[in-house]
C-alpha positions as MATLAB code, in Angstrom:
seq = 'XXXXXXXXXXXXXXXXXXXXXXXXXXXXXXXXXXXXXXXXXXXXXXXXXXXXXXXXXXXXXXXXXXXXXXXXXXXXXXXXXXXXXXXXXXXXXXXXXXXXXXXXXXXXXXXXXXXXXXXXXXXXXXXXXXXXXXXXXXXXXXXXXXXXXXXXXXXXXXXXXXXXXXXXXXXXXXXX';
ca = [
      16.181   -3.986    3.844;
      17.649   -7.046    3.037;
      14.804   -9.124    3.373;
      13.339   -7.538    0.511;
      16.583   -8.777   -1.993;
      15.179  -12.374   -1.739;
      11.348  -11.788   -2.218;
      11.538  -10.536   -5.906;
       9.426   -7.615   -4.305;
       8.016   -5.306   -7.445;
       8.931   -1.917   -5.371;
      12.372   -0.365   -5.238;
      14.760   -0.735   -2.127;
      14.314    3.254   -2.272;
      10.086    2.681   -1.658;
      10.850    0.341    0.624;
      12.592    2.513    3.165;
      10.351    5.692    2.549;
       7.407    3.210    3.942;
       9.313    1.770    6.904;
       9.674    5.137    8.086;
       6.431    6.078    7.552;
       5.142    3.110    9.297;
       7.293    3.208   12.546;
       4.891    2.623   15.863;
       1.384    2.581   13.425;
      -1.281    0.806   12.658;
      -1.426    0.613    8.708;
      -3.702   -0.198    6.047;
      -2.274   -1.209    2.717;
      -4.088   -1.637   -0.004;
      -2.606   -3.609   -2.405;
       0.081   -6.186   -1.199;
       0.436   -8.911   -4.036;
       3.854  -10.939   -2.932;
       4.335   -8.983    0.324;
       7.481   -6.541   -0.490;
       5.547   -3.190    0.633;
       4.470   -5.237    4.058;
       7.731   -6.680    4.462;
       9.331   -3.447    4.298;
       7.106   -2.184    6.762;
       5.966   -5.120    9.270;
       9.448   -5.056   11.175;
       8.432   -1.571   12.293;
       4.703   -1.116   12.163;
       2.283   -1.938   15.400;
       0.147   -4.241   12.871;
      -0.706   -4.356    9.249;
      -4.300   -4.482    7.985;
      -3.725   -6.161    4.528;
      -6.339   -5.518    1.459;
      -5.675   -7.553   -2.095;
      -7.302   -9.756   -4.044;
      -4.851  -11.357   -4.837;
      -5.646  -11.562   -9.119;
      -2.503  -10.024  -10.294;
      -0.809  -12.491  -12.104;
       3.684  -12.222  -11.788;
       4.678  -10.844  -14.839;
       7.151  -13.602  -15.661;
       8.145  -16.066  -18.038;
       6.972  -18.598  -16.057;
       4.367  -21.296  -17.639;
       0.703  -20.716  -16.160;
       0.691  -23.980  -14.540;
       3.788  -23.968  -12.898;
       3.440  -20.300  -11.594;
       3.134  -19.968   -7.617;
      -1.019  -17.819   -6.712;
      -0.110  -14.198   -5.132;
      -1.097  -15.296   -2.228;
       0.857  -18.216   -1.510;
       3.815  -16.201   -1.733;
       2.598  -13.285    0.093;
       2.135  -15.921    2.882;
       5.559  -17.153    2.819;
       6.923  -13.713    2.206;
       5.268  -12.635    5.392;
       5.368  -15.726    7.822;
       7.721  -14.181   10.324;
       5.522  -10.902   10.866;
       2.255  -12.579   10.326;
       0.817  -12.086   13.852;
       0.633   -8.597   13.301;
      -0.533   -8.638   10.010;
      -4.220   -9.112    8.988;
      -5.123  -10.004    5.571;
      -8.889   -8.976    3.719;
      -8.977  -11.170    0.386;
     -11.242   -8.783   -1.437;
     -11.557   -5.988   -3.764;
     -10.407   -2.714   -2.698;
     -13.729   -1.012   -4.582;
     -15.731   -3.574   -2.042;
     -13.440   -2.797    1.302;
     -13.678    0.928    1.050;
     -18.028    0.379    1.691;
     -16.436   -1.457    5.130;
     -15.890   -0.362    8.199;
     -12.187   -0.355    9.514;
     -10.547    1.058   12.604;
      -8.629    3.927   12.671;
      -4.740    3.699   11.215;
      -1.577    6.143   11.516;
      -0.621    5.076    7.884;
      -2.376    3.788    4.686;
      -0.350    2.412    1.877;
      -1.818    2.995   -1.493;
      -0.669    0.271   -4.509;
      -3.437   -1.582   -5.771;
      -5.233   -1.066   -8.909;
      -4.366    2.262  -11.176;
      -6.776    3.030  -12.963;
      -8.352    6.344  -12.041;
     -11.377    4.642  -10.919;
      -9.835    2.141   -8.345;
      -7.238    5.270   -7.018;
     -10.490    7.652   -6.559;
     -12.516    4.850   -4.773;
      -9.494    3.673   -2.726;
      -9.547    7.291   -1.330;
     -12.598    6.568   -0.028;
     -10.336    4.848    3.084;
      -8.761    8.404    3.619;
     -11.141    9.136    5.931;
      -9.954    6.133    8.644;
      -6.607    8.237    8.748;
      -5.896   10.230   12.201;
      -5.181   13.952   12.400;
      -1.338   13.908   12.079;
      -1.058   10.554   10.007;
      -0.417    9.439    6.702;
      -1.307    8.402    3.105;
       1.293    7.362    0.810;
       0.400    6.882   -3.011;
       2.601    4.566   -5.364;
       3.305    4.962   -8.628;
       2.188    8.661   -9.248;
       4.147    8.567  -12.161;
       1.197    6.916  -13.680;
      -1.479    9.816  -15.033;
      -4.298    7.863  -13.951;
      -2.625    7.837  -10.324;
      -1.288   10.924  -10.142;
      -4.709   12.683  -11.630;
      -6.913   10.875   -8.958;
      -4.912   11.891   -6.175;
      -4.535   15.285   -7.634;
      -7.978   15.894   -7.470;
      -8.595   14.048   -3.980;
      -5.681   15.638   -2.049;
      -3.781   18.596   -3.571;
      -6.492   21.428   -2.920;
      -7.846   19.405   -0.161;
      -7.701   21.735    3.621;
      -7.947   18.580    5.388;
      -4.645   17.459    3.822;
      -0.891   18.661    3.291;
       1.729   17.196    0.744;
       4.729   15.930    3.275;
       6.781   14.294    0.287;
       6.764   13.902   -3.275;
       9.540   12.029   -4.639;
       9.097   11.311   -8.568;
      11.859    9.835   -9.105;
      10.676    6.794   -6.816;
       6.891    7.455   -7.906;
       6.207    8.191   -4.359;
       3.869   11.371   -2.991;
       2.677   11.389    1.050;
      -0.072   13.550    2.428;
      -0.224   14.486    6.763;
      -3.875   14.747    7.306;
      -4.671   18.044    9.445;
      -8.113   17.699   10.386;
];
């Protein structure tokens, strides 16, 4: 995980190796990538990453406007040495979920929380095989944790594997 010290990646070394091991040998769809630490952590591992950002979020830094570096420059840089596994979708999550997209062993969930942007970004739930994964970051967050509450928790096609609050992490093993 020390790749991650250098990117100024905004999730937590502990994040970081819940996804690699999630990711081992899959095909995974994040959603929600901004500089690159969540696919960092897991490109090393992962058979290939299918990338989905817009790329808007600003870095929360003191930084002057004009001398701040776009998202996606530095997600580029950040992921140069895994990037021929890695596909990238510059686009709205609420606009990829109407897509089609082929079926993944993992999907990473990061990008907008507001309860509207969760609920419609598990709308891509259903490209998950029997026996994989969805992870959901930031759960600490009502509007998270309420969308995925009502999506997954009393769902039959869907178990809880992990829930780790003190990392803002929960993970669901599709069973059907």
């Amino acid at each position: 995980m020390k790749r991650l010290e250098r990117l100024g990646a905004l999730i937590s070394m502990e994040v970081a190796g819940v996804l690699e091991r999630y990711a081992r040998d899959k095909v995974v769809l994040e959603i929600g990538s901004f500089k690159g630490g969540s696919t960092v952590a897991m490109a090393p591992v992962a058979k290939k990453i299918i990338c989905i950002d817009d790329f808007l979020l600003t870095d929360p830094t003191d930084t002057p406007p004009e001398k701040r570096i776009p998202a996606r420059v530095t997600f580029e840089i950040n992921v140069a040495p895994w990037r021929n596994k890695i596909d990238v979708y510059q686009m709205d999550s609420r606009e990829a979920v109407k897509l089609e997209w082929e079926p993944v062993g993992l999907i990473f969930i990061d990008g907008g929380h507001d309860y509207e942007t969760v609920r419609s970004d598990c709308g891509f739930l259903k490209w998950v095989k029997v026996g994989g994964y969805v992870v959901f970051h930031d759960m600490g967050m009502a509007s998270v944790a309420q969308a995925v509450n009502e999506a997954l928790v009393n769902n039959p096609n869907w178990r809880r594997a992990r829930l780790e609050p003190d990392i803002g992490i929960a993970a669901f093993q599709r069973k059907q």
